[in-house]
Backbone as CSV, one residue per row, in Angstrom:
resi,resn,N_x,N_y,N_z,CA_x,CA_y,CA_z,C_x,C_y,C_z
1,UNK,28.016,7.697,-12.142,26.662,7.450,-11.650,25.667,7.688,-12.779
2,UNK,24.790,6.819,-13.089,24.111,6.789,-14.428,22.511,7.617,-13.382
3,UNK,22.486,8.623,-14.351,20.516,9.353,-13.520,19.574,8.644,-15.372
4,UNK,18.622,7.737,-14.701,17.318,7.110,-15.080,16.369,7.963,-14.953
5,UNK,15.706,8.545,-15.793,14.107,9.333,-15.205,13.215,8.248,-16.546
6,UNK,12.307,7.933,-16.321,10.858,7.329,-16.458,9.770,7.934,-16.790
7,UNK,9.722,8.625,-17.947,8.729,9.152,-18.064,7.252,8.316,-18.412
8,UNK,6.008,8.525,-17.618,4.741,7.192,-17.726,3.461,8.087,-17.697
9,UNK,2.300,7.448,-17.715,1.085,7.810,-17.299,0.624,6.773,-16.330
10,UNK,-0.467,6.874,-15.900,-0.995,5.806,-15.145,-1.306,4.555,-15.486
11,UNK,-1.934,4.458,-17.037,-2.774,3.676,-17.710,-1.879,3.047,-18.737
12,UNK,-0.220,2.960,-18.862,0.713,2.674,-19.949,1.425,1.547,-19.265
13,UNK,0.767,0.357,-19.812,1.466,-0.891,-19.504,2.989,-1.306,-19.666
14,UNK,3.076,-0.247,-21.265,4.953,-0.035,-21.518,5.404,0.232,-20.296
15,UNK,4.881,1.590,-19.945,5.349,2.123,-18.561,6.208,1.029,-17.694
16,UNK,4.880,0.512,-17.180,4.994,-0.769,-16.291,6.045,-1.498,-16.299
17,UNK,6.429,-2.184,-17.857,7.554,-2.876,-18.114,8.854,-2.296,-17.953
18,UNK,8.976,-0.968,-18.132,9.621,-0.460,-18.060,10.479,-0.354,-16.912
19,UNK,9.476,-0.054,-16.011,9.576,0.215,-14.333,10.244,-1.295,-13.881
20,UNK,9.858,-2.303,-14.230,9.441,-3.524,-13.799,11.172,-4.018,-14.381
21,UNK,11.237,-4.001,-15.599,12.855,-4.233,-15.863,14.177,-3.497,-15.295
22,UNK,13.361,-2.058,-15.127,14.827,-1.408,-14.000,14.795,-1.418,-12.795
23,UNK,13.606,-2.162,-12.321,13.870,-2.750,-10.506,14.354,-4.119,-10.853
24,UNK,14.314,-5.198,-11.699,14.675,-6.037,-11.703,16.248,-6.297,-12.175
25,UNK,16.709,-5.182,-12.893,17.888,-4.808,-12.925,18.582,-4.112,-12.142
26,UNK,18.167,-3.672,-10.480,18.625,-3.138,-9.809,18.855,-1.725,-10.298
27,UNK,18.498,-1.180,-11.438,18.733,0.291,-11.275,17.986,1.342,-11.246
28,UNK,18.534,2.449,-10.542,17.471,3.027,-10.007,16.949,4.427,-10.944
29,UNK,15.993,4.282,-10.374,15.374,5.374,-11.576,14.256,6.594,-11.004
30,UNK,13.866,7.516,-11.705,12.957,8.372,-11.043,11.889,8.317,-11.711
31,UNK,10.806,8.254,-11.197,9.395,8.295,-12.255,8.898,9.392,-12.191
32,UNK,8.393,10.158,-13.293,7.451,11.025,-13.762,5.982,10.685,-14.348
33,UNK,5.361,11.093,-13.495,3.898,10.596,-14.293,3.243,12.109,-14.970
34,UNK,3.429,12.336,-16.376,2.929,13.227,-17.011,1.785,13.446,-17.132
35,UNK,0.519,12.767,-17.076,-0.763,12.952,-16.680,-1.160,13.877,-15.278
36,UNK,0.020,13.995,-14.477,-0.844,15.007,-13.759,0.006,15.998,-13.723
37,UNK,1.247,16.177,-14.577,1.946,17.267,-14.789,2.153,17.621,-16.365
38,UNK,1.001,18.048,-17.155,1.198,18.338,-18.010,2.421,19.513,-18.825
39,UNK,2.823,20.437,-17.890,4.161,21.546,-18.395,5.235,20.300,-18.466
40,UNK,5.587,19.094,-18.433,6.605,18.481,-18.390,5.813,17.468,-19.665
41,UNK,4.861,16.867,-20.027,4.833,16.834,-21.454,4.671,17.746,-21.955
42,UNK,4.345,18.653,-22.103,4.569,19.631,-23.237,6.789,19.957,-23.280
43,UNK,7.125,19.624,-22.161,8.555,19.828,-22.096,9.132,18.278,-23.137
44,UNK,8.520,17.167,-23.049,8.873,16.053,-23.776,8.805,16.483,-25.611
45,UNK,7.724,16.411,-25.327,7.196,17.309,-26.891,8.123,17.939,-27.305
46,UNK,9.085,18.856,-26.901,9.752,19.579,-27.462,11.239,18.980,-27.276
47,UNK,11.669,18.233,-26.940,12.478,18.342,-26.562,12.401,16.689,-27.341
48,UNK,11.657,15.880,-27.472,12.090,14.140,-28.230,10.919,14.779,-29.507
49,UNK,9.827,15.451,-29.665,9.036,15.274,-30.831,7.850,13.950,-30.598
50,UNK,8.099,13.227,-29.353,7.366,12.289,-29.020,6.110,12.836,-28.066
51,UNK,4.765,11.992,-28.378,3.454,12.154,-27.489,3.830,10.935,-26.405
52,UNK,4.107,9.844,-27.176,4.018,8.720,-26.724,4.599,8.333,-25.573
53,UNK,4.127,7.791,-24.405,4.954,7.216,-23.222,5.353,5.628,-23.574
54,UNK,5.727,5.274,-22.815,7.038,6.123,-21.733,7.877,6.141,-22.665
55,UNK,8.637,7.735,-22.302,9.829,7.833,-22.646,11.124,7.871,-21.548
56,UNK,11.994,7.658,-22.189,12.847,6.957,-20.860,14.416,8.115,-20.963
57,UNK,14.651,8.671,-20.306,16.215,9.526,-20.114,17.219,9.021,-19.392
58,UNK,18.475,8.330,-20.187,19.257,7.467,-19.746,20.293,8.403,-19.839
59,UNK,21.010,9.398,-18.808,21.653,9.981,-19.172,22.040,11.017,-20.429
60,UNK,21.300,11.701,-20.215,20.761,12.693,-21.416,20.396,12.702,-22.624
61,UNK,20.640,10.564,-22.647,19.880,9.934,-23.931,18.980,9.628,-23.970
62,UNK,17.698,9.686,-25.097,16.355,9.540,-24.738,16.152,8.246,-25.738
63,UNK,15.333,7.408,-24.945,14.597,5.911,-25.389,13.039,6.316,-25.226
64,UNK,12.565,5.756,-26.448,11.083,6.328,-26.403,10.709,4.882,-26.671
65,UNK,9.671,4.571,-25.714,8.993,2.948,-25.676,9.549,2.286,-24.501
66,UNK,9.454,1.233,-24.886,9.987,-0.067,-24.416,11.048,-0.655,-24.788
67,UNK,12.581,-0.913,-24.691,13.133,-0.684,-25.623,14.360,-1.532,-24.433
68,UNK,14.746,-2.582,-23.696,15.596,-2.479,-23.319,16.931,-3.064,-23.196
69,UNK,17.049,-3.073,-24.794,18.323,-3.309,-25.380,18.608,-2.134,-25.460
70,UNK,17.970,-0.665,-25.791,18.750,0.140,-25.603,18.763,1.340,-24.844
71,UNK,17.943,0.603,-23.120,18.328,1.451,-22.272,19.825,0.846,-21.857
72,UNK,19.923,-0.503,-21.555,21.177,-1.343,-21.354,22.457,-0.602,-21.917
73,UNK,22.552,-0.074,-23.238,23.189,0.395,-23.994,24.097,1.571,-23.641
74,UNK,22.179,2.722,-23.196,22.915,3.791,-22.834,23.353,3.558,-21.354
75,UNK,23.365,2.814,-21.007,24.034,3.294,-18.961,25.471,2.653,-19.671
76,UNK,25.845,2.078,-20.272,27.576,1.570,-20.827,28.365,3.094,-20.531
C-alpha cells in the first residue's frame, strides 16, 4: 500500500497540479495545508531543507515541486 501526503498552501498552483494529477491517477493521497499549520513547516524545513511547496511524501521519499515523473517512480 503506497501512503501519498501533499504537502500545499492555499495560494500554490503547483499544489493544485499536483492534487489534480493524483486524483486523475486514481491515487490517493492526504493533503496538508502548511499555512495554517505552521509546526509542520517548520517540520519540512528540517527534515527536506525545502521552504518551497508543495512538497510531496511518496513513501518516505520526498519530491519537492511538481515533478510527476518522479512521484510515478516512487510508488514502483
Amino acid at each position: 500500500m503506497n501512503t501519498v501526503t501533499v504537502y500545499t498552501t492555499t495560494t500554490c498552483p503547483y499544489c493544485v497540479m499536483v492534487k489534480n494529477f493524483l486524483s486523475e491517477k486514481n491515487i490517493p493521497f492526504k493533503e496538508v495545508n502548511v499555512e495554517t499549520n505552521p509546526e509542520i513547516m517548520q517540520k519540512l524545513v528540517k527534515t527536506t531543507g525545502q521552504m518551497g511547496v508543495p512538497q510531496t511524501e511518496v513513501n518516505g521519499q520526498w519530491i519537492v515541486g511538481f515533478d510527476p515523473n518522479k512521484i510515478m517512480m516512487a510508488l514502483r
